[in-house]
N, C-alpha and C positions, 0 to 999 in steps of 0.2 A: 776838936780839930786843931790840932798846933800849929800856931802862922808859918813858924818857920817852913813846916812841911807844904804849906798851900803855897808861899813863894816858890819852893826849892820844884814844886809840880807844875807851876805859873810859866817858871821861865822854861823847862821842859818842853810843855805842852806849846809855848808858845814859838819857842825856835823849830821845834818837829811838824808843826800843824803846816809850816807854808814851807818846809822843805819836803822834797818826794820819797821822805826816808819814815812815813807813819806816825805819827805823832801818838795816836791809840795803842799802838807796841812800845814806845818807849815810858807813856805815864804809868802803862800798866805796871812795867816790870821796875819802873822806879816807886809804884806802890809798894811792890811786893816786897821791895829789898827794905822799905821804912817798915813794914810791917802792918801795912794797912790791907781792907779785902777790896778789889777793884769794883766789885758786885752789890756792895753796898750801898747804900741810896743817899750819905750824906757824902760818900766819892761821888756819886753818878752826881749828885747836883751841884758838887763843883768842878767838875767835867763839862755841865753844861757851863756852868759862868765861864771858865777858861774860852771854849770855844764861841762865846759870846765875845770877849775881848778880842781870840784872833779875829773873827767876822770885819769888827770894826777896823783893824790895823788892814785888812785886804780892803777897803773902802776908803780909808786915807791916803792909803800906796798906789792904788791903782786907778783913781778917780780921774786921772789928769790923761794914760795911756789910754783909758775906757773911751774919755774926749774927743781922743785924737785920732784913735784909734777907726771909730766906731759909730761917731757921733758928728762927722764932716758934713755929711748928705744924708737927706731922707733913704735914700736909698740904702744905704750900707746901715744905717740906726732899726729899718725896718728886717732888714737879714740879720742883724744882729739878734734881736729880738723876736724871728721865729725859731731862731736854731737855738738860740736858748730854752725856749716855749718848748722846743719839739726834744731836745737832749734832757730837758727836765721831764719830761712825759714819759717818755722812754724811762730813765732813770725810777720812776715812782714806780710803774708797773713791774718792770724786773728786780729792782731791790725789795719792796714792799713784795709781793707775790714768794720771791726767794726766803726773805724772813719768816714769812708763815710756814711754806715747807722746811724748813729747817726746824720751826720750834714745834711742829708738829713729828716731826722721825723724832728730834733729841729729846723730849718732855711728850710721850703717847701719854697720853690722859690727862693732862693738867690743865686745867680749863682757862689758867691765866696766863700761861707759858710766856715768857721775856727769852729773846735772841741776846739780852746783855746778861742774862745768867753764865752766857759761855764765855763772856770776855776775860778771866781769870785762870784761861786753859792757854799754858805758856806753851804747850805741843802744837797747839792750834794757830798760835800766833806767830812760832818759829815758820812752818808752813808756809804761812802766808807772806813772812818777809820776802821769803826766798822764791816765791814765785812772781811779786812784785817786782826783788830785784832782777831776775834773768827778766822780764818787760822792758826794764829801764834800761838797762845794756844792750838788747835788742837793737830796741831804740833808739840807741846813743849811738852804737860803733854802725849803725849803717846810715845813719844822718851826717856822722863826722867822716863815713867813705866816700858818701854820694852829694855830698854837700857842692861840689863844682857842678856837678850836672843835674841834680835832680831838680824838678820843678814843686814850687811850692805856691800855694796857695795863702794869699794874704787874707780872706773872710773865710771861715766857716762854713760851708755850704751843707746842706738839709742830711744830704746821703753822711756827711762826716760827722755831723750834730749826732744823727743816730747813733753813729758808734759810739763814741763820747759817751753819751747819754747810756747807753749800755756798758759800756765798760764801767761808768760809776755807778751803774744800779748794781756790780757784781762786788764792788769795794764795799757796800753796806753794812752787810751781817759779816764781815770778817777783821777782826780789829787784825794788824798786822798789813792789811791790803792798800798799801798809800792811795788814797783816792787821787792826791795833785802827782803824783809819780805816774799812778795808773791812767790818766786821762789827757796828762802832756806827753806821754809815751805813745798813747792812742793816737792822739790828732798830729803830733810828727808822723807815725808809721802813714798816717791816711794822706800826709801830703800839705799839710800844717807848717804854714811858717810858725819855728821854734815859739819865736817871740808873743806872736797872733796864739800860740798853743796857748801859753801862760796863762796870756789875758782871759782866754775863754774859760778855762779851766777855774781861775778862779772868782770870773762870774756865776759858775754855776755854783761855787762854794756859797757864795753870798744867798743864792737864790736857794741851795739847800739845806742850811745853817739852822733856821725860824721852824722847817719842821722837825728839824733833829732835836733842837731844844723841846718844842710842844712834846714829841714823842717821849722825852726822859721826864718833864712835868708831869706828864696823864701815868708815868711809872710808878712816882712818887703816890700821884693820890691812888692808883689801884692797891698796892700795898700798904696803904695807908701811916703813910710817914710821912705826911704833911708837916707834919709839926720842926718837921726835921731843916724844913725852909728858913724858919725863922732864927732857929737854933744858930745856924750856920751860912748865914746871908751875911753875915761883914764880912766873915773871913773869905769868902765866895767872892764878894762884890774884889776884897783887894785880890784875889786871885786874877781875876779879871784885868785890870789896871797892869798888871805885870806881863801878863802875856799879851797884851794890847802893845806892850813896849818891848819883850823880844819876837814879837810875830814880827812889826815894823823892821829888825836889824836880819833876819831870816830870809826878807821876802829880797833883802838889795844884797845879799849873798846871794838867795837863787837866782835870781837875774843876773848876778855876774859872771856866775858858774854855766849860764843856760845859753849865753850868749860869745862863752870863751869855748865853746863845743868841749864841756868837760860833762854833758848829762850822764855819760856812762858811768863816770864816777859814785856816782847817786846808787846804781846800780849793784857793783862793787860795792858800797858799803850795807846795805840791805842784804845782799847773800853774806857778807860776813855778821851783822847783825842778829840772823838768823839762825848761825852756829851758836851763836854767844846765848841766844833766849833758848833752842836747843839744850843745850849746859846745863842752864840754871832750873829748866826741867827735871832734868835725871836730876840734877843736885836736890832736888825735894821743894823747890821754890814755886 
Protein backbone atom coordinates (compact mmCIF):
# COMPACT_ATOMS: atom_id res chain seq x y z
CA UNK A 1 0.00 0.00 0.00
CA UNK A 2 1.84 3.37 -1.10
CA UNK A 3 1.75 6.17 1.81
CA UNK A 4 1.30 8.55 -0.69
CA UNK A 5 -2.05 7.04 -1.82
CA UNK A 6 -3.23 6.41 2.12
CA UNK A 7 -2.46 10.31 2.68
CA UNK A 8 -3.98 11.40 -0.64
CA UNK A 9 -7.33 8.96 0.69
CA UNK A 10 -6.71 10.27 4.46
CA UNK A 11 -7.31 13.75 3.56
CA UNK A 12 -10.38 12.71 1.22
CA UNK A 13 -12.02 10.67 3.47
CA UNK A 14 -11.28 13.09 6.02
CA UNK A 15 -12.79 16.51 4.59
CA UNK A 16 -16.00 14.22 2.94
CA UNK A 17 -16.83 12.29 6.20
CA UNK A 18 -18.06 15.49 8.11
CA UNK A 19 -19.25 17.23 5.06
CA UNK A 20 -22.94 16.14 3.79
CA UNK A 21 -21.42 15.58 0.35
CA UNK A 22 -20.51 11.42 1.27
CA UNK A 23 -17.25 10.68 2.11
CA UNK A 24 -17.79 6.76 0.87
CA UNK A 25 -18.48 8.12 -2.84
CA UNK A 26 -15.70 10.29 -3.09
CA UNK A 27 -12.74 7.60 -1.51
CA UNK A 28 -14.36 5.08 -3.67
CA UNK A 29 -13.96 6.85 -6.87
CA UNK A 30 -10.63 8.36 -5.90
CA UNK A 31 -9.75 4.51 -5.41
CA UNK A 32 -10.73 3.80 -8.69
CA UNK A 33 -9.01 6.63 -10.39
CA UNK A 34 -5.37 5.25 -8.40
CA UNK A 35 -6.25 2.15 -9.56
CA UNK A 36 -6.95 0.39 -6.32
CA UNK A 37 -10.34 -2.28 -5.90
CA UNK A 38 -12.58 -0.55 -3.13
CA UNK A 39 -13.76 -4.22 -2.08
CA UNK A 40 -10.57 -5.25 -1.08
CA UNK A 41 -9.93 -5.95 2.54
CA UNK A 42 -6.52 -4.17 2.79
CA UNK A 43 -8.92 -0.83 1.44
CA UNK A 44 -11.74 -1.96 3.57
CA UNK A 45 -9.26 -1.90 6.74
CA UNK A 46 -8.05 1.40 6.00
CA UNK A 47 -11.41 2.71 5.57
CA UNK A 48 -11.83 1.56 8.85
CA UNK A 49 -8.76 3.48 10.27
CA UNK A 50 -9.69 6.66 8.15
CA UNK A 51 -13.21 6.56 9.82
CA UNK A 52 -11.59 5.90 13.21
CA UNK A 53 -9.60 9.24 12.79
CA UNK A 54 -12.85 11.18 11.63
CA UNK A 55 -14.67 9.62 14.91
CA UNK A 56 -12.07 11.28 16.97
CA UNK A 57 -11.84 14.83 15.28
CA UNK A 58 -16.06 14.81 15.71
CA UNK A 59 -15.19 14.35 19.64
CA UNK A 60 -12.65 17.04 19.86
CA UNK A 61 -15.01 19.57 17.61
CA UNK A 62 -17.92 19.00 19.17
CA UNK A 63 -17.16 18.02 22.85
CA UNK A 64 -17.59 21.69 24.15
CA UNK A 65 -21.21 22.38 21.90
CA UNK A 66 -22.29 18.70 23.24
CA UNK A 67 -21.59 20.56 26.93
CA UNK A 68 -23.35 23.32 26.33
CA UNK A 69 -25.53 22.17 24.26
CA UNK A 70 -26.84 19.23 26.19
CA UNK A 71 -25.34 18.84 29.31
CA UNK A 72 -26.88 22.17 31.28
CA UNK A 73 -29.55 20.20 33.25
CA UNK A 74 -30.46 16.78 34.19
CA UNK A 75 -33.13 17.10 32.25
CA UNK A 76 -32.07 18.14 28.71
CA UNK A 77 -28.66 15.35 29.43
CA UNK A 78 -31.49 12.77 29.98
CA UNK A 79 -33.46 13.65 26.40
CA UNK A 80 -30.42 13.93 25.10
CA UNK A 81 -29.68 10.49 25.84
CA UNK A 82 -32.95 8.60 25.09
CA UNK A 83 -33.19 10.08 21.51
CA UNK A 84 -29.95 9.00 20.95
CA UNK A 85 -30.68 5.44 22.64
CA UNK A 86 -34.01 5.45 20.60
CA UNK A 87 -32.44 7.03 16.88
CA UNK A 88 -29.64 4.36 17.42
CA UNK A 89 -32.31 1.51 17.86
CA UNK A 90 -34.33 2.47 15.16
CA UNK A 91 -31.15 2.92 13.01
CA UNK A 92 -29.68 -0.84 13.92
CA UNK A 93 -33.11 -2.52 13.06
CA UNK A 94 -33.63 -0.75 9.64
CA UNK A 95 -30.02 -0.56 8.36
CA UNK A 96 -29.02 -4.12 9.76
CA UNK A 97 -32.54 -5.93 8.60
CA UNK A 98 -32.06 -3.79 5.01
CA UNK A 99 -28.38 -5.03 4.62
CA UNK A 100 -29.42 -8.57 4.91
CA UNK A 101 -32.27 -8.05 2.32
CA UNK A 102 -30.09 -6.54 0.05
CA UNK A 103 -27.34 -9.27 0.26
CA UNK A 104 -29.69 -11.78 0.06
CA UNK A 105 -31.61 -10.60 -3.63
CA UNK A 106 -27.86 -9.39 -4.94
CA UNK A 107 -25.61 -12.74 -3.75
CA UNK A 108 -28.95 -15.87 -3.81
CA UNK A 109 -26.86 -18.53 -2.44
CA UNK A 110 -23.77 -17.28 -1.05
CA UNK A 111 -23.66 -18.27 2.37
CA UNK A 112 -21.21 -15.49 3.33
CA UNK A 113 -22.65 -12.53 1.33
CA UNK A 114 -20.90 -8.82 2.31
CA UNK A 115 -23.31 -5.59 1.41
CA UNK A 116 -19.50 -4.06 0.79
CA UNK A 117 -19.10 -6.36 -2.22
CA UNK A 118 -21.35 -3.76 -3.94
CA UNK A 119 -19.36 -0.66 -2.93
CA UNK A 120 -17.33 -0.62 -6.22
CA UNK A 121 -20.72 -0.13 -8.44
CA UNK A 122 -20.11 3.64 -9.57
CA UNK A 123 -23.93 3.24 -11.19
CA UNK A 124 -24.93 2.59 -7.66
CA UNK A 125 -23.30 5.21 -5.99
CA UNK A 126 -24.12 7.96 -8.73
CA UNK A 127 -27.85 7.11 -7.65
CA UNK A 128 -27.39 7.64 -4.43
CA UNK A 129 -25.54 11.08 -4.64
CA UNK A 130 -28.23 12.30 -6.36
CA UNK A 131 -30.96 11.31 -4.27
CA UNK A 132 -29.12 12.54 -1.09
CA UNK A 133 -28.51 15.75 -2.94
CA UNK A 134 -32.27 16.62 -4.07
CA UNK A 135 -32.76 15.76 0.31
CA UNK A 136 -30.29 18.36 1.11
CA UNK A 137 -31.77 21.16 -1.29
CA UNK A 138 -35.20 20.16 -0.06
CA UNK A 139 -34.02 20.94 2.89
CA UNK A 140 -32.00 23.88 2.41
CA UNK A 141 -34.29 26.20 0.10
CA UNK A 142 -37.35 25.56 2.57
CA UNK A 143 -35.29 26.30 5.81
CA UNK A 144 -33.73 29.34 4.16
CA UNK A 145 -37.74 30.38 2.94
CA UNK A 146 -39.36 29.67 6.28
CA UNK A 147 -36.55 30.70 8.33
CA UNK A 148 -38.51 34.11 9.59
CA UNK A 149 -41.54 32.10 10.66
CA UNK A 150 -41.00 28.66 11.13
CA UNK A 151 -40.58 27.26 14.53
CA UNK A 152 -37.84 25.22 15.44
CA UNK A 153 -37.09 22.97 18.06
CA UNK A 154 -33.87 23.43 20.12
CA UNK A 155 -33.76 19.32 21.76
CA UNK A 156 -34.49 16.56 19.84
CA UNK A 157 -37.57 14.98 20.93
CA UNK A 158 -38.41 10.97 20.77
CA UNK A 159 -41.07 11.35 17.59
CA UNK A 160 -37.91 13.43 15.62
CA UNK A 161 -35.11 10.85 17.21
CA UNK A 162 -37.18 8.27 15.18
CA UNK A 163 -36.82 9.80 11.97
CA UNK A 164 -33.28 10.58 12.33
CA UNK A 165 -32.73 7.32 13.47
CA UNK A 166 -34.52 5.91 10.23
CA UNK A 167 -33.24 8.02 7.83
CA UNK A 168 -29.58 6.71 8.97
CA UNK A 169 -30.64 3.22 9.04
CA UNK A 170 -31.57 3.76 5.14
CA UNK A 171 -27.81 5.71 4.60
CA UNK A 172 -26.27 2.10 5.55
CA UNK A 173 -26.00 -0.25 2.75
CA UNK A 174 -25.56 2.59 0.20
CA UNK A 175 -22.12 4.17 -0.21
CA UNK A 176 -23.00 7.41 -1.99
CA UNK A 177 -26.12 8.18 0.60
CA UNK A 178 -24.42 11.03 2.94
CA UNK A 179 -25.50 9.71 6.32
CA UNK A 180 -24.57 13.68 8.07
CA UNK A 181 -26.35 15.24 4.70
CA UNK A 182 -29.12 12.69 5.19
CA UNK A 183 -29.93 13.19 8.90
CA UNK A 184 -29.20 17.02 9.27
CA UNK A 185 -31.64 17.30 6.19
CA UNK A 186 -34.05 15.05 8.33
CA UNK A 187 -34.08 16.83 11.71
CA UNK A 188 -34.25 20.42 9.91
CA UNK A 189 -37.40 19.00 7.65
CA UNK A 190 -38.81 17.65 11.21
CA UNK A 191 -38.42 20.95 12.85
CA UNK A 192 -34.63 20.88 14.09
CA UNK A 193 -32.92 23.94 14.95
CA UNK A 194 -30.06 23.82 12.03
CA UNK A 195 -27.49 24.06 14.65
CA UNK A 196 -29.14 21.46 17.43
CA UNK A 197 -29.40 19.29 13.73
CA UNK A 198 -25.58 19.12 13.54
CA UNK A 199 -24.92 18.31 17.02
CA UNK A 200 -27.32 15.43 16.99
CA UNK A 201 -26.25 14.07 13.92
CA UNK A 202 -23.02 13.73 14.67
CA UNK A 203 -23.49 12.15 18.09
CA UNK A 204 -25.14 9.55 16.45
CA UNK A 205 -21.82 9.27 14.14
CA UNK A 206 -19.76 8.77 17.30
CA UNK A 207 -22.23 6.26 18.68
CA UNK A 208 -22.31 4.41 15.21
CA UNK A 209 -18.65 4.63 14.18
CA UNK A 210 -17.34 1.34 16.93
CA UNK A 211 -19.95 -0.86 15.18
CA UNK A 212 -19.05 -0.13 11.66
CA UNK A 213 -15.37 -0.68 12.47
CA UNK A 214 -16.30 -4.28 14.46
CA UNK A 215 -18.42 -4.96 11.34
CA UNK A 216 -15.34 -4.56 8.54
CA UNK A 217 -12.98 -6.40 11.42
CA UNK A 218 -15.46 -9.61 11.68
CA UNK A 219 -15.11 -9.08 7.40
CA UNK A 220 -11.55 -9.36 7.60
CA UNK A 221 -11.36 -12.58 9.72
CA UNK A 222 -14.52 -14.36 7.74
CA UNK A 223 -12.42 -14.08 4.55
CA UNK A 224 -9.68 -14.81 6.25
CA UNK A 225 -7.16 -11.95 5.57
CA UNK A 226 -6.24 -11.42 9.00
CA UNK A 227 -2.79 -11.30 8.20
CA UNK A 228 -3.57 -8.49 6.18
CA UNK A 229 -3.84 -6.18 9.57
CA UNK A 230 -0.56 -6.49 10.25
CA UNK A 231 0.68 -6.06 6.89
CA UNK A 232 -0.78 -2.68 6.63
CA UNK A 233 -1.48 -1.15 10.33
CA UNK A 234 1.25 1.69 9.99
CA UNK A 235 0.31 2.94 6.94
CA UNK A 236 -3.60 2.56 8.48
CA UNK A 237 -2.54 3.92 11.70
CA UNK A 238 -0.92 7.38 9.61
CA UNK A 239 -4.03 7.38 7.55
CA UNK A 240 -5.90 7.84 10.47
CA UNK A 241 -3.75 10.90 11.97
CA UNK A 242 -4.53 12.72 8.69
CA UNK A 243 -8.05 12.45 8.46
CA UNK A 244 -8.27 13.11 12.26
CA UNK A 245 -6.66 16.68 11.01
CA UNK A 246 -8.78 17.35 7.77
CA UNK A 247 -12.15 15.81 9.43
CA UNK A 248 -11.13 18.84 12.30
CA UNK A 249 -10.87 21.71 9.09
CA UNK A 250 -14.31 20.09 7.53
CA UNK A 251 -16.36 20.12 10.50
CA UNK A 252 -15.57 24.43 11.10
CA UNK A 253 -16.53 24.76 7.14
CA UNK A 254 -19.83 22.80 7.78
CA UNK A 255 -20.80 24.87 10.57
CA UNK A 256 -20.03 27.89 8.82
CA UNK A 257 -21.90 26.98 5.63
CA UNK A 258 -24.82 25.52 8.05
CA UNK A 259 -25.28 28.54 9.80
CA UNK A 260 -24.80 31.09 6.78
CA UNK A 261 -28.22 29.14 5.37
CA UNK A 262 -25.94 27.97 2.51
CA UNK A 263 -27.14 23.97 3.30
CA UNK A 264 -28.63 23.84 -0.11
CA UNK A 265 -25.48 24.29 -1.61
CA UNK A 266 -24.38 20.93 -0.15
CA UNK A 267 -27.17 19.77 -2.16
CA UNK A 268 -26.13 21.35 -5.53
CA UNK A 269 -22.92 19.77 -5.22
CA UNK A 270 -24.11 16.05 -4.77
CA UNK A 271 -26.53 16.14 -7.87
CA UNK A 272 -23.57 17.48 -9.68
CA UNK A 273 -21.36 14.95 -8.06
CA UNK A 274 -23.49 12.39 -9.19
CA UNK A 275 -23.33 13.23 -12.98
CA UNK A 276 -19.46 13.34 -12.67
CA UNK A 277 -19.52 9.36 -10.80
CA UNK A 278 -22.31 8.80 -13.59
CA UNK A 279 -19.45 9.57 -16.43
CA UNK A 280 -16.86 7.78 -15.02
CA UNK A 281 -19.30 4.61 -15.17
CA UNK A 282 -19.91 4.59 -18.79
CA UNK A 283 -16.16 5.73 -19.11
CA UNK A 284 -15.41 2.01 -17.90
CA UNK A 285 -14.25 3.13 -14.40
Amino acid sequence: MWLLHVILLAIVQGLAELLPISSSAHVIVAEKLLGMDPTAPDTTLLLVMLHTGTMFAVIVYFWNRWRNAFLQSAAEFKQFIVALILASAVTGVIGYGLIKVIEHVAFPGKPHAWVEDLFGRLDLIAAALAAVGALILIAGLIEKKSVATRASTSQVDNKQAVAIGAMQGLCLPFRGFSRSGATISTAMLAGVQKIRAEDFSFALAVILTPPAISREILRLHQTQQSGIVALNLMPSLVGAVFSFLAGLLALKWLSRWLEAGRWYLFGIYCIVASMVVAYLYHAGY
